[in-house]
Every structure is written in C-alpha cells, then in structure tokens.
C-alpha positions as CSV (number, residue, x, y, z in Angstrom):
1,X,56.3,-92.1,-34.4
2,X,58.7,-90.6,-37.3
3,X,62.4,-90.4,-35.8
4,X,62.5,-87.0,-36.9
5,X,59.7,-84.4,-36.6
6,X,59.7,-81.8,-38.7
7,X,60.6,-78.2,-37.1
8,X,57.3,-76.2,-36.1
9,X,57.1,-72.7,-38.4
10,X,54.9,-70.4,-36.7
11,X,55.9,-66.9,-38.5
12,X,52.8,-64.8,-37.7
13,X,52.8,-63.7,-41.7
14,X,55.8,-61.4,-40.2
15,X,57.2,-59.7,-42.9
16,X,55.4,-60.6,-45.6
17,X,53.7,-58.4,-47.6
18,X,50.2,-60.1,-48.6
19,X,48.1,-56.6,-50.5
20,X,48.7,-53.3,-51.2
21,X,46.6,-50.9,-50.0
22,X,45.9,-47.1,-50.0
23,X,44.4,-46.2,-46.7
24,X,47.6,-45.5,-44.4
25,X,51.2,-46.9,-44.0
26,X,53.1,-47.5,-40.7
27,X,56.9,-45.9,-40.7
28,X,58.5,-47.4,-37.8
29,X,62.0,-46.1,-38.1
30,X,60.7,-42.8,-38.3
31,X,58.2,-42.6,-36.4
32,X,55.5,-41.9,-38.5
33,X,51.9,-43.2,-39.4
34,X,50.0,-41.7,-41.9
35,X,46.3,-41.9,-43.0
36,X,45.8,-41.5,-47.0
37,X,49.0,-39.1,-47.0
38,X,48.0,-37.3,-44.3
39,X,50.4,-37.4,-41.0
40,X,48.2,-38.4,-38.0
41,X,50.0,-35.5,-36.0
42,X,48.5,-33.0,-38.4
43,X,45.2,-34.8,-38.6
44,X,45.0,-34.7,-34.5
45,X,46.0,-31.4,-34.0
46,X,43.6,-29.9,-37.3
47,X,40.9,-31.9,-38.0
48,X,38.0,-33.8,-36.0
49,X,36.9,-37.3,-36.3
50,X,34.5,-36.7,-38.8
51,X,36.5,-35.5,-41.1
52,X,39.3,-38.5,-40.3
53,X,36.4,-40.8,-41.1
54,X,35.2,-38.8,-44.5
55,X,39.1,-39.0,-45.3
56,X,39.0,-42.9,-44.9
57,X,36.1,-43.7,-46.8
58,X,36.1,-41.2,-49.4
59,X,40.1,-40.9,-50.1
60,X,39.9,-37.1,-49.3
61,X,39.7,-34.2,-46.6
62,X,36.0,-33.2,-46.6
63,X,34.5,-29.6,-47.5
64,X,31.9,-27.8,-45.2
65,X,29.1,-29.3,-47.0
66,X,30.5,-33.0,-47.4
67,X,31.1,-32.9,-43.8
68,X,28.0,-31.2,-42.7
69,X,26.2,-34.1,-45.1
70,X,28.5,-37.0,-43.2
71,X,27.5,-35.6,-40.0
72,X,23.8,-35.7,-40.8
73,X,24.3,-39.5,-42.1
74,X,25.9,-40.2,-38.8
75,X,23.3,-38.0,-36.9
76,X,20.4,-39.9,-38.5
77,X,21.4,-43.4,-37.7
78,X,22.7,-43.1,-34.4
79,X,19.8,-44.4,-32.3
80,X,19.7,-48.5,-31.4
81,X,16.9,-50.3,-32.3
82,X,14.3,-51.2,-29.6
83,X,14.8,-54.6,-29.8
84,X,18.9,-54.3,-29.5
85,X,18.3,-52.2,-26.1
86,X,16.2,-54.6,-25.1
87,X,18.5,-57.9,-25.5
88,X,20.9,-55.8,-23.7
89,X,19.1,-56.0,-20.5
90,X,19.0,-59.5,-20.6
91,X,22.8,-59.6,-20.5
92,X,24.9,-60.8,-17.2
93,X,26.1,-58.0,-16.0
94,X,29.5,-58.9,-15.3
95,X,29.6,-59.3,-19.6
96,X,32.6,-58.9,-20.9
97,X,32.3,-55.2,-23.0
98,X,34.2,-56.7,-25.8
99,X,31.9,-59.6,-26.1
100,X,28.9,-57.6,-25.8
101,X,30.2,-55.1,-28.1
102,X,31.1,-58.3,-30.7
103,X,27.4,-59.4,-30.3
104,X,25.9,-56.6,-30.5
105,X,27.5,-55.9,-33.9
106,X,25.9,-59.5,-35.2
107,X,22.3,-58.4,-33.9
108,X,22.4,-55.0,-35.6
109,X,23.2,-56.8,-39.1
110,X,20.0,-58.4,-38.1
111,X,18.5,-55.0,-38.6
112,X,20.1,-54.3,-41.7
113,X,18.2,-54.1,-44.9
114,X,21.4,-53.9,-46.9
115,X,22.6,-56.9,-45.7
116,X,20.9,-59.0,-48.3
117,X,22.5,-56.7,-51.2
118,X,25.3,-58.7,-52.4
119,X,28.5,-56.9,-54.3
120,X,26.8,-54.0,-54.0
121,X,29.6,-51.0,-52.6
122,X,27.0,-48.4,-52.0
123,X,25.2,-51.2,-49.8
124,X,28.5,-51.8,-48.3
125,X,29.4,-48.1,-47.3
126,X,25.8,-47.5,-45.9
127,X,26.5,-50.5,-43.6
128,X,29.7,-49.0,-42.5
129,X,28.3,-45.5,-42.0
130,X,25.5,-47.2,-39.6
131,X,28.0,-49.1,-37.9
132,X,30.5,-46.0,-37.1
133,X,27.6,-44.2,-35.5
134,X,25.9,-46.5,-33.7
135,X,28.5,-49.0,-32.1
136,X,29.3,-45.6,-30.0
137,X,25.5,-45.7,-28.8
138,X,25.7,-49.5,-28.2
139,X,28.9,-49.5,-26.0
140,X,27.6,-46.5,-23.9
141,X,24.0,-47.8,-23.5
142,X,25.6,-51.4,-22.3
143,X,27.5,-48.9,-20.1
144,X,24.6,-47.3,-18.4
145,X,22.1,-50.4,-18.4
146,X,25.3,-52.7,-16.4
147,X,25.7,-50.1,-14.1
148,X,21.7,-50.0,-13.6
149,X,21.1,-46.9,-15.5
150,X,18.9,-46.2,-17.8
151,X,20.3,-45.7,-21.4
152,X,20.7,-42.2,-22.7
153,X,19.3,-41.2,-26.4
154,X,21.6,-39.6,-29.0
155,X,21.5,-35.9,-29.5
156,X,21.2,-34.4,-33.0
157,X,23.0,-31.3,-31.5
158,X,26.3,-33.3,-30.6
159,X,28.9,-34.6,-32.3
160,X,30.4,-37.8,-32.3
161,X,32.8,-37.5,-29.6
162,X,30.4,-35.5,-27.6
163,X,27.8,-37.7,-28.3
164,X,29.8,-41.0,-26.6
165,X,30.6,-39.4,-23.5
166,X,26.9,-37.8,-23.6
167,X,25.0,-41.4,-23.3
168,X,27.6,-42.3,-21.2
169,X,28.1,-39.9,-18.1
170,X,24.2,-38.7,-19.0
171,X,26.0,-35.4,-19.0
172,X,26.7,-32.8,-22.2
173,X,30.3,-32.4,-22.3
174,X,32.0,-29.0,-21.8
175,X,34.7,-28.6,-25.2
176,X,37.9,-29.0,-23.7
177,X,36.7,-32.9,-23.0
178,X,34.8,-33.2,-25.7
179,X,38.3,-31.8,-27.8
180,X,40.2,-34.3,-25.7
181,X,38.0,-37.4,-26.9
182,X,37.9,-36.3,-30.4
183,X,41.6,-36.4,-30.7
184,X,41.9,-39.9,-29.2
185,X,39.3,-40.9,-32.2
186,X,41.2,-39.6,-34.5
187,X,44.7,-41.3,-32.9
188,X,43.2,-44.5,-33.1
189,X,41.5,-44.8,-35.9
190,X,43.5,-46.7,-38.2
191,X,46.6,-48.6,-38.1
192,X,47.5,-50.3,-41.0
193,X,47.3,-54.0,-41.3
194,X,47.1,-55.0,-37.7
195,X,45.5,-58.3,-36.2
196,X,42.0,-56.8,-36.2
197,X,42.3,-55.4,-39.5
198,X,43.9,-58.2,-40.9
199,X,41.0,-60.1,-39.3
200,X,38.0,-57.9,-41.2
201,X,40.2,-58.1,-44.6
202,X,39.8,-61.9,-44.5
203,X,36.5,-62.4,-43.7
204,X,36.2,-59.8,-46.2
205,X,37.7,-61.7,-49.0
206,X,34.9,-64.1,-48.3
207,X,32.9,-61.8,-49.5
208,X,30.7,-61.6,-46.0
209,X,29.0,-58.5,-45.6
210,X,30.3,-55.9,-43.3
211,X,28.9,-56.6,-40.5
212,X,30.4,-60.2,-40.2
213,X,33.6,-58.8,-41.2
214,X,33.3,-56.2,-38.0
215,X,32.5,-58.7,-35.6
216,X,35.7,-60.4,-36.5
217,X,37.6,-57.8,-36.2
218,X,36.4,-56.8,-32.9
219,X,37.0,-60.5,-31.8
220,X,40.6,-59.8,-32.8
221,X,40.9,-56.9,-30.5
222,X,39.0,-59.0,-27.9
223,X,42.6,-61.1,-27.7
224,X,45.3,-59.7,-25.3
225,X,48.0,-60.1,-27.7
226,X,46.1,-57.4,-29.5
227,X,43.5,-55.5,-27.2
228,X,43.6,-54.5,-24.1
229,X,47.3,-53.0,-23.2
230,X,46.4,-49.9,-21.8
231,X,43.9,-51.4,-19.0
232,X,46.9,-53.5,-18.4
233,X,49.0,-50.1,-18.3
234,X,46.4,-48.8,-15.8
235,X,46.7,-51.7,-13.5
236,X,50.2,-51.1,-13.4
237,X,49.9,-47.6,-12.5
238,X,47.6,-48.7,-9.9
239,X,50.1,-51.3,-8.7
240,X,53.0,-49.3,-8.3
241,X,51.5,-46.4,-6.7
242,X,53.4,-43.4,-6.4
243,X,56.7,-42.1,-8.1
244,X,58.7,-43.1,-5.1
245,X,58.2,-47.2,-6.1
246,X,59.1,-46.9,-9.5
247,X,62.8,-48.1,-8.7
248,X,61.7,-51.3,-7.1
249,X,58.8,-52.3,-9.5
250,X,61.6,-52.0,-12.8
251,X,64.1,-53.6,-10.6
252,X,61.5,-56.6,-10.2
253,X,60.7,-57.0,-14.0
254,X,64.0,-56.3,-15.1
255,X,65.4,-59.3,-12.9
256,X,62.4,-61.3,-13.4
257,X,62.2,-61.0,-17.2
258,X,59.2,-59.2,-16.9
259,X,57.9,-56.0,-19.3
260,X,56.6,-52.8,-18.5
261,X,53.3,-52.6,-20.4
262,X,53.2,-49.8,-23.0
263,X,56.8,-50.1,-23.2
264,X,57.8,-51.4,-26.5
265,X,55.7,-52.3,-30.3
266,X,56.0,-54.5,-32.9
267,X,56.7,-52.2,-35.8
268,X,57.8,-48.7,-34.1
269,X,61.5,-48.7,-33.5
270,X,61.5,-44.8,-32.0
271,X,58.4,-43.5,-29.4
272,X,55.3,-44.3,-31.3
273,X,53.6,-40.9,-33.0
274,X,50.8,-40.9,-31.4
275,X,52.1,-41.5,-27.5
276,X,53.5,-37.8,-27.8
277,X,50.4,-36.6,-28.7
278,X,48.7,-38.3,-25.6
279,X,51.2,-37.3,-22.9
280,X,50.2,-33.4,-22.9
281,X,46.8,-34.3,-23.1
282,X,47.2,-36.9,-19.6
283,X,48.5,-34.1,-18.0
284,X,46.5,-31.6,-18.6
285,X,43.4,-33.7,-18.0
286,X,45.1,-35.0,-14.8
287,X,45.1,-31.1,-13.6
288,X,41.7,-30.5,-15.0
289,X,40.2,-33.4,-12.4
290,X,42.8,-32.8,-9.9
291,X,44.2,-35.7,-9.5
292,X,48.0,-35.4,-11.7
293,X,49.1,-39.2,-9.7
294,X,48.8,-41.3,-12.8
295,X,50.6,-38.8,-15.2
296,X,53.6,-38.5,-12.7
297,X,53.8,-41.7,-12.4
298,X,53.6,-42.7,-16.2
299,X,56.0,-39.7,-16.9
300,X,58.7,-40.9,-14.6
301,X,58.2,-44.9,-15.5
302,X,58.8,-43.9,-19.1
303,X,62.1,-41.9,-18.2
304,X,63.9,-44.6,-15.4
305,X,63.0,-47.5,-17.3
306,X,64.2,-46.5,-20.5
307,X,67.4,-45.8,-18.5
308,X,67.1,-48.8,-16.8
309,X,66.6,-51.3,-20.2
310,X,69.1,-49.0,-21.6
311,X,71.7,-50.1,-18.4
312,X,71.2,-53.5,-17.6
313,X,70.0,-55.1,-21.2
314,X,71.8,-52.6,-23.4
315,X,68.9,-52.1,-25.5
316,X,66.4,-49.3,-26.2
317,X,62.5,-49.2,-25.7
318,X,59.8,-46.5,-26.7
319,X,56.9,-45.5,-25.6
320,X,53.4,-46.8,-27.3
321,X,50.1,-45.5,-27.7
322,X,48.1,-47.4,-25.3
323,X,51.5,-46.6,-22.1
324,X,49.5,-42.5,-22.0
325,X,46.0,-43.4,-23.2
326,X,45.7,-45.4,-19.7
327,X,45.5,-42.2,-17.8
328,X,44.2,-40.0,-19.9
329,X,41.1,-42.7,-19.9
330,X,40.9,-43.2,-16.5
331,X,41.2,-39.6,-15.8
332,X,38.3,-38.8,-18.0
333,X,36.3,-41.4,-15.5
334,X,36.5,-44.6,-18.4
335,X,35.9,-47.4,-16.7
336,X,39.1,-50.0,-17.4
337,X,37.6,-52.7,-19.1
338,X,36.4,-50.1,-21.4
339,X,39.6,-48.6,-22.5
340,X,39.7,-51.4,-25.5
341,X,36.1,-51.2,-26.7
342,X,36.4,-47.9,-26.7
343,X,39.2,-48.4,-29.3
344,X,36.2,-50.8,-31.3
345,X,34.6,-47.4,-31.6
346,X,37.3,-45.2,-33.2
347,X,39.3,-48.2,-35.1
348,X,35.3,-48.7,-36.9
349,X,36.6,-46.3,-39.8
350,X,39.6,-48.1,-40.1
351,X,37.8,-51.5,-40.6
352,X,34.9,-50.1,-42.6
353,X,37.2,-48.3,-45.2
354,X,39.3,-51.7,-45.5
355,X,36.5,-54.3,-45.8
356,X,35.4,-51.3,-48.3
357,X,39.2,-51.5,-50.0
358,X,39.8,-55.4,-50.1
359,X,36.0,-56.2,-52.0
360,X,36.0,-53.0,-54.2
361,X,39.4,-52.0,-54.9
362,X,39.6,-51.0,-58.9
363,X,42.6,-52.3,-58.9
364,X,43.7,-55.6,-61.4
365,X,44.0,-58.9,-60.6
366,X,40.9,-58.4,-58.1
367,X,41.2,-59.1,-54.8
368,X,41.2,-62.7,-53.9
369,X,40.1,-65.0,-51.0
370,X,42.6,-65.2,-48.7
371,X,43.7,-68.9,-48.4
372,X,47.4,-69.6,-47.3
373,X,49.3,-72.3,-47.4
374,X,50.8,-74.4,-44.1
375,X,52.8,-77.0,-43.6
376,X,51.7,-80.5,-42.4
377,X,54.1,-81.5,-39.9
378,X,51.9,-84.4,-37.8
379,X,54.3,-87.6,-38.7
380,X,52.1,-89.6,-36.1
381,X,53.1,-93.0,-38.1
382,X,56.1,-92.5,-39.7
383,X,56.5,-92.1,-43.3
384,X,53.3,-94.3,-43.9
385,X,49.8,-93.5,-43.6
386,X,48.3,-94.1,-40.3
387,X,46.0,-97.9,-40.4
388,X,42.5,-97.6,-39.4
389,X,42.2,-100.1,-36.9
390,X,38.5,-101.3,-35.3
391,X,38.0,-99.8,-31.7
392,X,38.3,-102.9,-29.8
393,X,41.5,-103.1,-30.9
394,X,42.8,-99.5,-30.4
C-alpha cells in the first residue's frame, strides 16, 4: 500500500454551477422560489396546476383557450392502458409505491409511439404531456388495487387535482379539498436543480427519451436523502404524541445529536416559502376532519425547537416544505408511504419541462452530455502499477 493516501473529495457538485437554465431559481436568503419569474406564493394563491404546468412547458401564463386546450390534452390521455392495470395486479402488495410508481413509468414508454421519434421536441413534449396526466392515474389505481379495490376510471368532468383524489378515495371531491390539493401541486412542482432533477437532466444529456429520463428521476426521489421527509415528519408527530411531550422529545435529540425532521434545508437560510403557505392550510384541514392533534403539535415543535436550537447550539433553523405537508397529507386521509410519490406526481412538470430544456434549449454551445471528472485515489500498490499475478499464487 502507498504510505500516503490521497484525501477522499466527495463535494456533492455543491456549489458549482454546471447549466443555466430558465425554468425557476431558488433564493435562499430570501426566501424565495420562483417559477419562470413568477413567485410560487403568487402562483399558489392565483393560479391552478394547470396553468403552473402550461407556464413550465410553454414559458408563459396560459389564456382561457390555451388552458382549456391543455386540459383537454391532459383529459384525453389520462386513462392507463389495459395491459399497465393488469401488471399491476400482479404486484406484491407490500410494493414499495416509489418502485411501482418508477416501473410503471418504464412500462408506459412501452406504450409510447413517440418513443422511437428521436430529436424530435414535439415528440418529446407529447411524452411529457402523457406522462403528467397519467402517472396521477397510475399511483391512485396501484392505490386502490393494493388495498383490494378495484381501480377507478378518470373523469373528463374533473380536473387534475380532483381527478387524483377521485380514483383514489372512489369519491368526487367537494372544492375546498380539491382547492387544497391543487395548491400542494402547484407548491411542489418544481425546484430548481435538485437530486431528482439533476437526475432527469443527465440522463437527458444522453439523449434518452423522456420516459427513461423520468424513471430516473423518480429513482432519485426514491432515496431518503431526497424523498420521503415528510412521512418521516409524520412518524414523528405520531411518536411524540401530544403537545405536552414536545419538551422531552427536543431534549432527546438535542442531547443526542439528533434532528427534528422538516427542520432545516440545504439551500433556504430563512423558513422555506412554501412551509407558510402549508401551515394555514394544515389547520384548517385539521378542523375540517376534526381532528387539529397533528397541526398543534407541528405548530408548537416548530416554535420550542427553534428556541431550543437557538439556546443550546446557538444557531438558527427554519421550517421546510415537507415539516406542514405531513399533516396536511395525513389529514386529507394520504396514506404515509404515499406522501413522496405523491410529490412524483406534481414535481412531473418540473422534470418534463427540464428534460425538455437540457435537449432543446436554443441556446449556443448546445447542451452537452454530462461527463465529470473524479479523482482516482485507489494507491493499492504504491506508486507502481499493480502485477497480475496467476491465482494459485494470489
């Protein structure tokens, strides 16, 4: 062995910028995200999902017919294929949704005519368009047919967030709910260059189709340094209890060097833009089912343990998106281990519109295939070349 290894660098690509893109930026000392100009806050309070997704893939806020023509796109390709319904049932039923959801995104590429059309951006979009409406159908009929249901049909009537919670509870939603959905969409659906997009933009730069770019993406989100914070918010919740335990349970992580989960975020250095927007609405749907426990509870742990990092570390930490999503989900009856698929569902746009920006940006040099560099660092025989010896002599 060398006398000296080499240090290990492991940077995550953290602060370094590798393209420039157009489809939203991420302010985190100001607290601000913003999709094609457009303040999320604005979009969530003004606009539906719909239009979000029109102002992702088109660059601009849609007009009455552009988004009555979207919706009829959407509308006209929701339905699964037989044959994807029918591999479904043959699925364990203690599948992981994140896994299913990743399959099922390979086998409806199968079912893709446009898959075969190479550089082709219209090809490309149509892909993305099918994909936004139908992984909705896919995660809620997986939904019904592991819970021994039998899958519910799209209807043309509904919208998209109605639509979801439609095939999944089998029941039409009333417009408060259905208002309440929509504006979690629209929260999540884009993030800037995150793991999973990050993901989707290199496979992209391969110049896979969509669908392949997708699938990586939603493996990304499949990971829990990525996915899957606010069913671990929720198990919190459910661990701690009531309001009156909230002392103890910080106590305990604070001396153990534990976190609190949705607590804290890589880029936002103030609460994150979007948990203020969620907090009202966990409330209020907390008082709409009756059941406020997990709101008080989240409300308080966000108040006593920024005091308490605050006291004993001298440091401040903010509230994330995924620390209020947790009970507004489970309030609205979500099953946990759904809470991150049903982030796959809104964060679609976001992926489509960037597999759509890093193969067919006008922009000059094109985009190229992403291939970084890393540094060997194995030294297993010294400064030499390792000798090939015969096995009987190994």
């Amino acid at each position: 062995m060398a006398e000296e290894c080499k240090p290990i660098l492991n940077t995550g690509l953290r602060g370094v910028t590798i393209a420039s893109t157009r489809i939203s930026d991420v302010n985190g000392k100001e607290g601000k995200l913003v999709y094609r100009g457009y303040l999320v806050k604005d979009l969530a309070e003004g606009a539906s999902f719909e239009e979000v997704i029109y102002l992702l893939l088109y660059e601009k806020m849609p007009n009455r017919e552009e988004l009555a023509s979207l919706k009829a796109d959407l509308a006209a390709v929701r339905a699964l294929p037989g044959e994807i319904i029918s591999a479904l049932r043959t699925r364990p039923q203690d599948a992981l949704p994140m896994d299913i959801l990743q399959a099922g995104v390979a086998m409806l590429a199968h079912h893709d005519p446009d898959v075969h059309e190479e550089g082709s951006r219209d090809a490309a979009l149509r892909m993305g368009i099918r994909m936004i409406a139908k992984l909705p159908t896919l995660l809620a009929a997986w939904e019904r047919i592991r819970t021994g249901k039998s899958p519910v049909e799209p209807s043309p009537d509904l919208g998209h967030a109605a639509n979801f919670l439609h095939m999944m509870n089998g029941e039409v939603p009333d417009e408060e709910l259905t208002r309440f959905f929509d504006t979690c969409l629209v929260l999540h659906a884009e993030h800037s260059f995150n793991a999973s997009t990050f993901a989707a933009r290199e496979i992209a730069s391969t110049r896979a189709h969509m669908y392949a770019a997708v699938a990586g993406a939603v493996g990304s989100l499949s990971g829990a340094l990525h996915g899957g914070a606010n069913t671990r918010v929720m198990n919190m919740l459910m661990k701690i209890g009531s309001v009156d335990a909230i002392d103890d349970y910080i106590r305990n992580e604070i001396e153990t060097g534990g976190k609190i989960m949705g607590l804290g975020h890589a880029v936002y250095k103030v609460d994150d833009p979007r948990a203020l927007i969620l907090a009202p609405m966990s409330e209020k749907m907390g008082k709409r089912v009756g059941e406020t426990r997990w709101y008080d509870i989240s409300e308080a742990l966000e108040k006593k343990a920024k005091a308490a990092f605050r006291k004993h570390k001298d440091m401040d930490i903010f509230v994330n998106v995924d620390f209020y999503s947790a009970s507004l989900y489970h309030s609205m009856g979500i099953p946990r281990d759904q809470f991150t698929p049903i982030f796959a569902i809104s964060r679609i746009a976001g992926w489509v519109a960037h597999v759509l920006e890093e193969q067919f940006a006008e922009a000059a040099p094109k985009p190229m295939l992403y291939r970084p560099e890393s540094e060997y660092v194995g030294d297993y025989c010294g400064p030499e070349e390792c000798i090939l010896e015969s096995i009987d002599k190994r």
